[in-house]
Every structure is written in structure tokens, then in C-alpha cells.
C-alpha positions in Angstrom: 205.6 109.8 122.0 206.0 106.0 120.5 205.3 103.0 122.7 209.0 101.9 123.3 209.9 100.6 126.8 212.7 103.1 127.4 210.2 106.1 126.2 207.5 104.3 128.8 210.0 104.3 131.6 211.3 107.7 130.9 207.6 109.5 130.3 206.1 107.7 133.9 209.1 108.5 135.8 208.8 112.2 134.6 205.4 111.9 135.5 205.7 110.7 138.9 208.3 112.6 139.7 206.5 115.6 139.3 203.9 114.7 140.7 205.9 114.0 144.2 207.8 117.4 143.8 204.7 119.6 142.8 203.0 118.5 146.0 205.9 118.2 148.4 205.0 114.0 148.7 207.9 111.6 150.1 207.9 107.8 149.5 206.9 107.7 153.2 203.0 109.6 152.3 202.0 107.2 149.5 199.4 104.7 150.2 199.4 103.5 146.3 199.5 104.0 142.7 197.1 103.0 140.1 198.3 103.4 136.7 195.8 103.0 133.5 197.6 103.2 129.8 195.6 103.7 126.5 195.0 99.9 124.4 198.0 101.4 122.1 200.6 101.2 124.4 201.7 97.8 125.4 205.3 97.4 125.1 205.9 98.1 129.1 203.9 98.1 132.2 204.3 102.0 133.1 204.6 100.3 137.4 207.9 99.5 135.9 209.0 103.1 136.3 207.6 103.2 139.8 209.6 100.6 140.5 213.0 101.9 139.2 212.7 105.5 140.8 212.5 103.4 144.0 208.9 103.3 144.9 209.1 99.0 145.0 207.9 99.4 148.7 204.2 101.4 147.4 201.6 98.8 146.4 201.2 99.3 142.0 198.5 98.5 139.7 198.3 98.4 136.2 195.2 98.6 134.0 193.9 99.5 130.3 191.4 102.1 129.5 188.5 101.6 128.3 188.8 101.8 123.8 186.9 104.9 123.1 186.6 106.3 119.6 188.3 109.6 119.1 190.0 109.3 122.6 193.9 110.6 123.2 196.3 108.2 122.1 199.1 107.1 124.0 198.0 107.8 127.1 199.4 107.1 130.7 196.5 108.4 133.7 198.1 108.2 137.3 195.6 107.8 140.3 198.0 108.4 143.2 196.8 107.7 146.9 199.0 109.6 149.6 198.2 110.8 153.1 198.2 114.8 153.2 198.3 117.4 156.0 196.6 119.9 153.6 192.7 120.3 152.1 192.3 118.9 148.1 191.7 122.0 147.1 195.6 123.1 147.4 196.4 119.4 145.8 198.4 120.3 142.3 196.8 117.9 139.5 200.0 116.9 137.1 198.9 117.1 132.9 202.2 116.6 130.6 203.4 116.6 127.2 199.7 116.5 125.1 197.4 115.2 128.0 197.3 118.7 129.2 194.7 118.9 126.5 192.5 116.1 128.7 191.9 119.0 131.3 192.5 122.3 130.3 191.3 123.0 134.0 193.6 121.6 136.1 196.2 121.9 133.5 199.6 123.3 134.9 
């Protein structure tokens, strides 16, 4: 909602952390994390959060979108790398708060 670092923190680890419970993940199954944040938000790296819900062992990297006109503000994307015993197909894809707006198909 505002580019604070508490709000950062706070809206990442919610992220994350649903994320891990929606697809059953454990510290253990993650290769990575790639994180990407919209050119407004730069008052905390969203890693940060990673980091502090104890994920300091997974490899992080932080990156800026690309500026595109008319594009969601305030955005945070996850690309999350994990080893899985199950096809893609049953992978559950994580939208919150107004990104579910980004894919209204894999929405939850």
C-alpha cells in the first residue's frame, strides 16, 4: 500500500509465506528466489523479508521492472525456484492484495 520498509517487510513476508503454505514448500525444496519491485518502490529491498522469515540459507535476488506506462503501481513479482514431487499443472500461482488484477487466471 505505501512504500514504507515495515509495509515492504510485512507485504513480502505475507507473500512468501503463502506461497510456501499454498504449495506445501519447506525451506529444504527451494532452489531460489528472484524478487522484481515496480521503479516506485524503493525504500527496502523486498529479499529483506526472505531473510527475516528465515530463508537467509536460499540464494535472493533483487531487481526493478521494467517502467511501463499505465502499469500496476507498487508492485512486488516473486519468481520462486523449488524442487517438486508434483506436475506444474497442480502448482498454486500466489496474486494478493490488487495484483490479483495482473492475472485474473491464476488468481486465487
Amino acid at each position: 500500500d505505501k512504500d514504507t520498509p515495515d509495509e515492504m517487510v510485512s507485504a513480502v513476508s505475507e507473500l512468501l509465506a503463502q506461497m510456501l503454505s499454498s504449495n506445501g514448500l519447506q525451506t529444504e525444496d527451494l532452489i531460489s528466489i528472484i524478487f522484481t519491485a515496480t521503479p516506485d518502490l524503493t525504500s527496502e529491498f523486498p529479499a529483506v523479508a526472505a531473510r527475516k522469515i528465515g530463508l537467509g540459507n536460499v540464494p535472493l535476488l533483487c531487481s526493478v521492472e521494467i517502467d511501463v506506462p499505465q502499469a500496476l503501481p507498487r508492485v512486488v513479482r516473486i519468481l520462486l525456484h523449488a524442487q517438486l514431487d508434483r506436475p506444474l499443472a497442480e502448482v498454486k500461482h500466489i496474486y494478493l492484495r490488487g495484483a490479483t488484477v495482473l492475472r485474473k487466471d491464476l488468481a486465487q
